[in-house]
Backbone as ProteinMPNN parsed JSONL, in Angstrom:
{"seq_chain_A": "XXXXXXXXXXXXXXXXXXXXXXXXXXXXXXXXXXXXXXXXXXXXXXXXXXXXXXXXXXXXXXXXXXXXXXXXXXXXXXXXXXXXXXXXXXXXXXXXXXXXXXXXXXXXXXXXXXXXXXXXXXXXXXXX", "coords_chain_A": {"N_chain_A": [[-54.824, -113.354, -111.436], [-55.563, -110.789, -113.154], [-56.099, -110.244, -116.811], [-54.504, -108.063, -119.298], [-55.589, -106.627, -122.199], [-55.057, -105.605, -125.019], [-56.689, -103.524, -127.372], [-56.793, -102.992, -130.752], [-58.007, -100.968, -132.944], [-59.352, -99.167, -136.022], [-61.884, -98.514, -135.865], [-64.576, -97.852, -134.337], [-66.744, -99.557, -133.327], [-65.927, -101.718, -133.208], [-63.429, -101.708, -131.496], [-65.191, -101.265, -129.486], [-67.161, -103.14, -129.162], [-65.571, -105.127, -127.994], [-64.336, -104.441, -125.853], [-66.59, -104.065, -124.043], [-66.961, -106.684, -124.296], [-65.233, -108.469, -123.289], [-64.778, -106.625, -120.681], [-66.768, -107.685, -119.676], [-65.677, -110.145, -118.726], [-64.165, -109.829, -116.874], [-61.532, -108.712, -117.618], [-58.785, -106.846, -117.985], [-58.851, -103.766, -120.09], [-57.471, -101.762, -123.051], [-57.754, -99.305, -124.83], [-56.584, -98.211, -128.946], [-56.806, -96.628, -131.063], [-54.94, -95.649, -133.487], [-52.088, -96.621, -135.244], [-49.809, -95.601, -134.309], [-50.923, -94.432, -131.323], [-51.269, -97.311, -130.623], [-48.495, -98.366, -130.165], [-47.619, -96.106, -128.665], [-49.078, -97.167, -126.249], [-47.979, -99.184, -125.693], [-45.559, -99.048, -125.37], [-45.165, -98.528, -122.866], [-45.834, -100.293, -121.262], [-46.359, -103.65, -121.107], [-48.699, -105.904, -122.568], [-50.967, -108.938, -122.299], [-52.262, -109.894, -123.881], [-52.696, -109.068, -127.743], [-55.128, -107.462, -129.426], [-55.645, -106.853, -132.934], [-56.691, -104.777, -135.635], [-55.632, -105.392, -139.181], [-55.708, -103.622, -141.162], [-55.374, -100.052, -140.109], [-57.778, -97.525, -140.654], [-56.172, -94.911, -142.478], [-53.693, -95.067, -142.624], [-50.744, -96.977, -143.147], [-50.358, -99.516, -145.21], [-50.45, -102.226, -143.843], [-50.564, -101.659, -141.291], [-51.413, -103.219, -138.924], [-49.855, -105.891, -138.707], [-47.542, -103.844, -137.76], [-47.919, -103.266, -135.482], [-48.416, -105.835, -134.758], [-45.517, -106.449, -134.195], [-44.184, -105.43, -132.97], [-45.243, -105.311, -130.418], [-44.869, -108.178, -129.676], [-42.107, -107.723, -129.889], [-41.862, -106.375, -127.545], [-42.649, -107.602, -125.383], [-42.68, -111.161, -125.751], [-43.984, -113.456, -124.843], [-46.433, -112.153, -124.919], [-49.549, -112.647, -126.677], [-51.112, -112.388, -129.828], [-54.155, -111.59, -132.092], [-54.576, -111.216, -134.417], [-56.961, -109.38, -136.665], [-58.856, -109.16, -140.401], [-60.35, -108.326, -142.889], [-59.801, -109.596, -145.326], [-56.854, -110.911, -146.501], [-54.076, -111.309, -148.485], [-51.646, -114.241, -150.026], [-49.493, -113.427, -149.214], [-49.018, -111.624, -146.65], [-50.508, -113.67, -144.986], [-48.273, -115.575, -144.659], [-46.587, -113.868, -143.291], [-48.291, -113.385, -141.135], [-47.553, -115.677, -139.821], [-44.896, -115.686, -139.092], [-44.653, -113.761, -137.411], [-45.709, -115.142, -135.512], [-48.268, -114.713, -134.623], [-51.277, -115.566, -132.701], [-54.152, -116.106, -133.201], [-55.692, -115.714, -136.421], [-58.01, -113.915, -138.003], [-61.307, -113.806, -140.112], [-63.111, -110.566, -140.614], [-66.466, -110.678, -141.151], [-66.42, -111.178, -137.927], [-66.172, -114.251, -136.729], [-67.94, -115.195, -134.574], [-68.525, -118.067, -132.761], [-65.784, -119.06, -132.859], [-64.034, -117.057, -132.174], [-65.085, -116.851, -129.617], [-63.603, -119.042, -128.366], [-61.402, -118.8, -129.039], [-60.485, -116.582, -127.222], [-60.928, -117.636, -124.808], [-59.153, -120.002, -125.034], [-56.764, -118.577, -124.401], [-57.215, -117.621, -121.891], [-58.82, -116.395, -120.661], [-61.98, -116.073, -118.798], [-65.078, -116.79, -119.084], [-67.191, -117.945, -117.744], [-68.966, -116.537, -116.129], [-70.63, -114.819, -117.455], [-73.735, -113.992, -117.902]], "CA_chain_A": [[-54.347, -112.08, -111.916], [-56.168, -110.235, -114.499], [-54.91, -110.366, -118.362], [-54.394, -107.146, -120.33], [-56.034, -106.739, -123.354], [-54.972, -103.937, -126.038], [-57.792, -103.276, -128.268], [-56.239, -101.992, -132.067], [-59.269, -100.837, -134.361], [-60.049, -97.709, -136.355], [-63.322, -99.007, -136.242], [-65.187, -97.609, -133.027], [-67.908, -100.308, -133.22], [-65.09, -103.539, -132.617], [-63.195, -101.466, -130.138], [-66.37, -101.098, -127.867], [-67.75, -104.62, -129.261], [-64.501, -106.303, -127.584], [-63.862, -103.85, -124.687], [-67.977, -104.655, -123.675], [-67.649, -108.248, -124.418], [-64.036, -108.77, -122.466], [-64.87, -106.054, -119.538], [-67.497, -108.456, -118.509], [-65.258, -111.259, -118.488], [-62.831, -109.191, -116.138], [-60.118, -108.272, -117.897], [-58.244, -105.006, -118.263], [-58.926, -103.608, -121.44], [-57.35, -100.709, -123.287], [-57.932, -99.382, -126.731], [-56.232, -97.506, -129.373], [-57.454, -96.294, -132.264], [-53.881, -95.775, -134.366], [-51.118, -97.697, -134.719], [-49.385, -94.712, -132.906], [-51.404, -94.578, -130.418], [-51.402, -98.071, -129.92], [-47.324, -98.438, -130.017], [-47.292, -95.823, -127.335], [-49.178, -97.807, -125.362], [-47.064, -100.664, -125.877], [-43.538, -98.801, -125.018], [-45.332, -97.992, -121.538], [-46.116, -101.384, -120.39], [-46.862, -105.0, -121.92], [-49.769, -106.568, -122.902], [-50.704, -110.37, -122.037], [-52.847, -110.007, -125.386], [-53.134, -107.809, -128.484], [-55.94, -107.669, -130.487], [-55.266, -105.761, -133.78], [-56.825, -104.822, -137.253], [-54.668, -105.634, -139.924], [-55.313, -102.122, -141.823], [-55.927, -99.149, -139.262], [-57.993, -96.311, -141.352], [-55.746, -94.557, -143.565], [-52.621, -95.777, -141.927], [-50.027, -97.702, -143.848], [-51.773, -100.269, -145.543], [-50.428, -103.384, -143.046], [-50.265, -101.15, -139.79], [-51.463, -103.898, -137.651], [-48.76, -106.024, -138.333], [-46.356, -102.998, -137.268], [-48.588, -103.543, -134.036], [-48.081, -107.208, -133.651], [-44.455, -107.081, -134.178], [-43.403, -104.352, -131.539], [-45.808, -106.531, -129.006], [-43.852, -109.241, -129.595], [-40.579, -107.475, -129.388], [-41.532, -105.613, -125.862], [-42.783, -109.163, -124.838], [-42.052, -112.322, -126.448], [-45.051, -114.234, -124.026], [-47.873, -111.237, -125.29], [-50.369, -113.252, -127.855], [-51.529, -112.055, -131.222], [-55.211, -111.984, -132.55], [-55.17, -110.407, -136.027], [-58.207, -109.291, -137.719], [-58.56, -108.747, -141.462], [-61.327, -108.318, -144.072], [-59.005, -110.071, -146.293], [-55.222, -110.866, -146.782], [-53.588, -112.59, -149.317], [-50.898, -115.302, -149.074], [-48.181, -112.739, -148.441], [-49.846, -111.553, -145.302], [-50.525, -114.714, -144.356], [-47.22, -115.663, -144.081], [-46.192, -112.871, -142.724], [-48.87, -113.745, -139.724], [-46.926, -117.042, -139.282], [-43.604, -115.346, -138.911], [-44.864, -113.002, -136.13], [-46.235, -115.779, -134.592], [-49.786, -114.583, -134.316], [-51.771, -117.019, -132.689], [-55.253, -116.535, -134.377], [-56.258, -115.061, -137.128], [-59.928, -113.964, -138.213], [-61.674, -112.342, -141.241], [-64.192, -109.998, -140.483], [-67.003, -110.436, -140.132], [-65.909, -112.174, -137.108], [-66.879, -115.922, -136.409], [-68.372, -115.663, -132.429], [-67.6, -119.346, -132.041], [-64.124, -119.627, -133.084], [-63.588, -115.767, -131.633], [-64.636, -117.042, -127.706], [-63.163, -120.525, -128.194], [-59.807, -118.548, -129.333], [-60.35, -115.89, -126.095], [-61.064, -118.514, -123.956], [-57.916, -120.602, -124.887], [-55.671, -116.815, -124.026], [-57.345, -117.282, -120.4], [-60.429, -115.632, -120.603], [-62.873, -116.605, -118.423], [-66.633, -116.633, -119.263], [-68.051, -118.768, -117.167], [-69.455, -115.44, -115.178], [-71.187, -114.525, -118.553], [-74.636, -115.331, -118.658]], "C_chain_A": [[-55.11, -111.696, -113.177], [-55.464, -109.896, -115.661], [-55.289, -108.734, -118.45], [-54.383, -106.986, -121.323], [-55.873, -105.202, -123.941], [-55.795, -104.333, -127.206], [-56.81, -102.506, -129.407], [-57.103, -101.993, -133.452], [-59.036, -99.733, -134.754], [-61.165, -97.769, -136.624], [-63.974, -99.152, -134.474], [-65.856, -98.942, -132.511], [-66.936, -101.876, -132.599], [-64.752, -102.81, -132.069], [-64.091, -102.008, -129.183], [-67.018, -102.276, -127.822], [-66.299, -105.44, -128.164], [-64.11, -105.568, -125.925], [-65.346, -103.929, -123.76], [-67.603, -106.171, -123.388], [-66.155, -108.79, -123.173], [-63.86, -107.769, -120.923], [-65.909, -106.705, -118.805], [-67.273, -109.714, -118.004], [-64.066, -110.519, -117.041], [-61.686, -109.046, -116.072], [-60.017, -107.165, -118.437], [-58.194, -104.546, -120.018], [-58.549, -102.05, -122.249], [-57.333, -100.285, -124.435], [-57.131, -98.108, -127.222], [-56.812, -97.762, -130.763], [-56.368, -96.107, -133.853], [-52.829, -96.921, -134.05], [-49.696, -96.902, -133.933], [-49.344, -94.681, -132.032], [-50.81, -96.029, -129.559], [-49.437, -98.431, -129.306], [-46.781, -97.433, -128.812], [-47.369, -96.335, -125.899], [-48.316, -99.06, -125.327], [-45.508, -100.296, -124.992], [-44.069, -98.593, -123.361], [-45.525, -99.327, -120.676], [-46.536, -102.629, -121.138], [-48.193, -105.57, -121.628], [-49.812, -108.665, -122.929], [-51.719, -110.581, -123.701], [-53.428, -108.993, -126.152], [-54.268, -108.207, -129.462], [-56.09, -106.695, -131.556], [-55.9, -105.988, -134.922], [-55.357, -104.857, -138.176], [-54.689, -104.139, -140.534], [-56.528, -101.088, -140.447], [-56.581, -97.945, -139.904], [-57.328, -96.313, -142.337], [-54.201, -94.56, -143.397], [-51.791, -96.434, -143.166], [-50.641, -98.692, -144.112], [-51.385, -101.669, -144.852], [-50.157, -102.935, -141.529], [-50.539, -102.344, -138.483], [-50.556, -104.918, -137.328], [-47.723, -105.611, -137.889], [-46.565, -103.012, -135.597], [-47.971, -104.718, -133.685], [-46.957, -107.318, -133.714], [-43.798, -106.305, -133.493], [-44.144, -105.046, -130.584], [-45.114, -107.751, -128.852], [-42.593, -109.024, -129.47], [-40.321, -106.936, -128.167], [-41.986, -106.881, -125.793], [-43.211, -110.287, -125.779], [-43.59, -113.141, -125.982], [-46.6, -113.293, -125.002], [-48.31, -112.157, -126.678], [-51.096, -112.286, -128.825], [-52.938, -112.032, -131.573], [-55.083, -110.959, -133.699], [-56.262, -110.382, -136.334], [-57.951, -108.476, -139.24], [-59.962, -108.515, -142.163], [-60.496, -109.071, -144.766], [-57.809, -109.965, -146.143], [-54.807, -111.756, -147.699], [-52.715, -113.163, -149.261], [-49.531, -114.473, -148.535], [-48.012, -112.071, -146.754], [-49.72, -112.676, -144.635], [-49.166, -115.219, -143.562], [-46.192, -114.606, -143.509], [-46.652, -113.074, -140.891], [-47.694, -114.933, -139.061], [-45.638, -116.358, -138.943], [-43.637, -114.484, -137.751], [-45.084, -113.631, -135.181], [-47.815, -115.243, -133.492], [-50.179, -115.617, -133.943], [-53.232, -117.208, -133.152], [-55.167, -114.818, -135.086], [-57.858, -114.879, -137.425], [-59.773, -112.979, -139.328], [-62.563, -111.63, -140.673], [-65.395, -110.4, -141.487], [-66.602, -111.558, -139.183], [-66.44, -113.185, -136.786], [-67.277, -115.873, -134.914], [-68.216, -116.414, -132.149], [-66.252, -119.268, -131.992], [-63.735, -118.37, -132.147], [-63.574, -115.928, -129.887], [-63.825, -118.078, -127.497], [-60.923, -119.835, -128.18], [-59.203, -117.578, -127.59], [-60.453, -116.772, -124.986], [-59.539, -119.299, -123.641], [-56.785, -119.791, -124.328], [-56.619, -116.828, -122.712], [-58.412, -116.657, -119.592], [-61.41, -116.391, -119.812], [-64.437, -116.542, -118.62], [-67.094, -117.148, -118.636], [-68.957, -118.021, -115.906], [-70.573, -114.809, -115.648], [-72.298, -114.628, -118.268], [-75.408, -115.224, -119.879]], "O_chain_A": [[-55.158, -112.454, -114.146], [-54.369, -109.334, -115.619], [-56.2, -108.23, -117.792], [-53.282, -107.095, -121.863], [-56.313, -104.117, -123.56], [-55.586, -105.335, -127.889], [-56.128, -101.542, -129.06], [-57.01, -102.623, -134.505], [-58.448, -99.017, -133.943], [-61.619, -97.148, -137.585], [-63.896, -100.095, -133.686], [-65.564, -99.387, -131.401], [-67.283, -102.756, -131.81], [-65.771, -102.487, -131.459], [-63.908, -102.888, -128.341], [-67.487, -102.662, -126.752], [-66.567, -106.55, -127.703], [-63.651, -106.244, -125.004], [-65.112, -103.827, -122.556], [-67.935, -106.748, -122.353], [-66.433, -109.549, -122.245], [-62.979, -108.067, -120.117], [-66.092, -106.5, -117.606], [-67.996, -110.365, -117.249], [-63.225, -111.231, -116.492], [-60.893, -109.126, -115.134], [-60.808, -106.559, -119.16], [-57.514, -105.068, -120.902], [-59.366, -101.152, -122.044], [-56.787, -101.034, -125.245], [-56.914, -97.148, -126.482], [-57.155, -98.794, -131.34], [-56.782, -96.329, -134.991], [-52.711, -97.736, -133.134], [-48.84, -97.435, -133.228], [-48.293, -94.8, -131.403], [-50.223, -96.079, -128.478], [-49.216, -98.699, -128.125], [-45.811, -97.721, -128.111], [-46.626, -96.243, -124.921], [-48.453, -99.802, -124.353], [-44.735, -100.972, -124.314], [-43.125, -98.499, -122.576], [-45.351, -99.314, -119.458], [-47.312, -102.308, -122.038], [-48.661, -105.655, -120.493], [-48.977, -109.433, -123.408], [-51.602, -111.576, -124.415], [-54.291, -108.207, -125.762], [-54.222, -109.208, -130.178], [-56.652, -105.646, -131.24], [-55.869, -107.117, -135.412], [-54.266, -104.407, -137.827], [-53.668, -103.468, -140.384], [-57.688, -101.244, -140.066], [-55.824, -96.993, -139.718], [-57.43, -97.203, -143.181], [-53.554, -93.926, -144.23], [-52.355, -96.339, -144.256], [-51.572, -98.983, -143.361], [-52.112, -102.539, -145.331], [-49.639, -103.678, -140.695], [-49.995, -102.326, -137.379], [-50.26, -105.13, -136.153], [-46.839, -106.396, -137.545], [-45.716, -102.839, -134.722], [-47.219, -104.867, -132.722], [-46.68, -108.442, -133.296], [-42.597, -106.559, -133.403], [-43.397, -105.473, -129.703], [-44.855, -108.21, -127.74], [-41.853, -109.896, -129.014], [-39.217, -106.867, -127.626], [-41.267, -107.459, -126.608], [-44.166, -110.122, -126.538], [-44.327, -113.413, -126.93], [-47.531, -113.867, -125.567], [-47.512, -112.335, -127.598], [-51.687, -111.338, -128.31], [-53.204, -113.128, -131.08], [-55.642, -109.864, -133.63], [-56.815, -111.482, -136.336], [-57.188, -107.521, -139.388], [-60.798, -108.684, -141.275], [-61.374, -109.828, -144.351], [-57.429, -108.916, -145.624], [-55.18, -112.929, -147.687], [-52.297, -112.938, -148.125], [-48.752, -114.841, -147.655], [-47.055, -112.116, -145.981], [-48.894, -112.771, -143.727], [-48.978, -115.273, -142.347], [-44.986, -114.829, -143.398], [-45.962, -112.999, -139.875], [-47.167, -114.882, -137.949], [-45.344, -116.967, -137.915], [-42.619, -114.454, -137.06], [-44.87, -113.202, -134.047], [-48.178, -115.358, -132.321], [-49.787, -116.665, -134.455], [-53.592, -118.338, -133.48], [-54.881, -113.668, -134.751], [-58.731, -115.67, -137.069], [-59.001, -112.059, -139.598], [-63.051, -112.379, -139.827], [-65.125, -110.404, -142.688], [-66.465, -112.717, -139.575], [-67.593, -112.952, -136.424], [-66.762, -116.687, -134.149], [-67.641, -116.37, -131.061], [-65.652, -119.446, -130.932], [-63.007, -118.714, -131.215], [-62.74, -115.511, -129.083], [-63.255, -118.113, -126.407], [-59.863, -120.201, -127.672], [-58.139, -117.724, -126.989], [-59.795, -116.352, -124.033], [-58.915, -119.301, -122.579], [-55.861, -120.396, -123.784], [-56.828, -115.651, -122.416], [-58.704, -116.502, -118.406], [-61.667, -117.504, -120.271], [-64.844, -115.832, -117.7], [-68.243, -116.787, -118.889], [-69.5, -118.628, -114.983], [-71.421, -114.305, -114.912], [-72.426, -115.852, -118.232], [-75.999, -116.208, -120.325]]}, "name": "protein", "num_of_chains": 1, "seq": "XXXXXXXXXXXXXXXXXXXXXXXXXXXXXXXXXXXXXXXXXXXXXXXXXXXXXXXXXXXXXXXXXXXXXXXXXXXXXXXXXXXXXXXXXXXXXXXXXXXXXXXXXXXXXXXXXXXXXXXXXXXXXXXX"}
């Protein structure tokens, strides 16, 4: 069965970097650009994994946690990938309480980033 991946950037360039790099692994991939946006998509159907900026634009300044914690309240199973430029320890523990399951700073680590997509079901081995 193919996963469902929600893309949550205000940053065109990682949308299309992750909706490229995960549409050739063959999974469903859908992006939003707010945390509006993306919460609409959320009330319409669940996600087997969210991938979210921590600040969306000009958004509330922790919008992507407002992301990962309505994904986790329409489904409990849907996994977490935060991205940040930075957070400090209040954030942090904040991640742990949502039960994010990775975190990343930007610029993003490409090992740890397939090793983490991989472990969420991802297949690459189609890649070359």
């Amino acid at each position: 069965m193919t996963k469902r991946f929600l893309i949550v950037d205000s940053d065109d360039a990682t949308a299309e970097t992750f909706q490229r790099l995960l549409g050739a692994a063959d999974v469903s991939v859908a992006t939003a650009r707010t945390q509006a946006e993306a919460e609409s998509k959320l009330w319409k159907g669940a996600y087997d994994v969210v991938v979210t900026d921590l600040h969306l634009g000009n958004q509330a300044t922790f919008a992507g946690l407002n992301v990962a914690l309505l994904a986790k309240q329409m489904a409990a199973a849907t996994e977490v990938i935060l991205l940040a430029g930075q957070a400090g320890p209040e954030v942090l523990q904040k991640v742990q309480q949502l039960g994010v399951a990775y975190y990343f700073e930007k610029p993003l680590p490409d090992a740890a980033l397939w090793a983490a997509l991989a472990s969420l079901g991802v297949d690459f081995s189609d890649i070359a």
